[in-house]
C-alpha positions in Angstrom: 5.0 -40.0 -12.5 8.3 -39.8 -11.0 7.0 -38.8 -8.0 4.9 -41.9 -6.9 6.6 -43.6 -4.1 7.0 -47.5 -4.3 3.7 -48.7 -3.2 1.8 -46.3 -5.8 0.5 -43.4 -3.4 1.1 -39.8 -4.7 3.7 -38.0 -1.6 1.8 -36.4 1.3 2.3 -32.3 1.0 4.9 -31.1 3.3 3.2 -29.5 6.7 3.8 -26.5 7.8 1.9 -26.6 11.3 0.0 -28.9 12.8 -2.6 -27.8 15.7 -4.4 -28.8 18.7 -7.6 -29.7 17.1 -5.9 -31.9 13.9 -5.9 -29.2 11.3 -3.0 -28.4 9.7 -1.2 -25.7 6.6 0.6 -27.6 4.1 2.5 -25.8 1.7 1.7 -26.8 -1.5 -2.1 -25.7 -0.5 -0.8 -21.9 1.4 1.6 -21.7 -1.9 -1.7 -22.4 -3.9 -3.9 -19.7 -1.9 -1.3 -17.1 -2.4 -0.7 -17.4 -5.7 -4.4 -17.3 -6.7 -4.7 -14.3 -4.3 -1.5 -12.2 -5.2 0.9 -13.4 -7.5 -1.7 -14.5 -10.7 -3.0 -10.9 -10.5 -1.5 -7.6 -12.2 0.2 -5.1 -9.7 -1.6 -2.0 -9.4 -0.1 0.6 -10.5 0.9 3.7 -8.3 -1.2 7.0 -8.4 1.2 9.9 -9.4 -0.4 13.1 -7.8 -1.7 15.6 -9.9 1.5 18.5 -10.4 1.1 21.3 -8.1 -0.9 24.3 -10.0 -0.2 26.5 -7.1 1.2 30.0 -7.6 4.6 30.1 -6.3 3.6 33.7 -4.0 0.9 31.2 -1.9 3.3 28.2 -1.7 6.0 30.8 -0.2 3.9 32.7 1.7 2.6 29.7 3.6 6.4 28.9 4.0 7.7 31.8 5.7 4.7 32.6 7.9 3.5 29.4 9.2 7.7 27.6 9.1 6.9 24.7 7.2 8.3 23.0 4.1 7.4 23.2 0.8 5.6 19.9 0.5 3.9 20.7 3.7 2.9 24.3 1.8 2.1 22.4 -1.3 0.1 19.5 -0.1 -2.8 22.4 2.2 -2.7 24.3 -1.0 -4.3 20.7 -2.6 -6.2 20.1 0.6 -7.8 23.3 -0.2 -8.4 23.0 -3.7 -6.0 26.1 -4.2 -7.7 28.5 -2.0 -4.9 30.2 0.2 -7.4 31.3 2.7 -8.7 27.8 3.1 -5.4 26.6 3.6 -4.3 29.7 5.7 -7.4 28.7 7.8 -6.4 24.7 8.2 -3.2 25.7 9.4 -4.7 28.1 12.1 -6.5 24.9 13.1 -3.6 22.5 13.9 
């Protein structure tokens, strides 16, 4: 125990804040909290979407007539589950 000082205590935790009311965040004890909460667990992994299934004529129709981008086009197509009049009809809407 290297770390005992001379009269056989273990250190005090280093303080990060000390308050009004006599509470106070040390860090080995935050360090602690977020490891437990964070860094001990797996990092989820990121949901890829789906491809795009749409036929190419809705995506460019929606493109030309309504001025929007191809991910815009692409993503009301999804919204709609493919249905081009659905989609036609949520852009009407904005």
């Amino acid at each position: 125990m290297a770390n005992l000082r001379s009269n056989g205590r273990l250190p005090e935790p280093e303080v990060i804040a000390n308050f009004l009311d006599g509470n106070s965040y040390s860090k080995g004890k935050l360090e602690e909290a977020f490891r437990t909460l964070r860094l001990d667990k797996p990092y989820p992994k990121p949901v890829k979407a789906a491809p795009a299934s749409h036929r190419a004529e809705d995506i460019d129709l929606i493109v030309q007539e309504f001025e929007v981008t191809r991910a815009q086009a692409e993503k009301v197509l999804t919204e709609a589950n493919g249905n081009i009049g659905e989609a036609l009809q949520r852009l009407l809407a904005i």
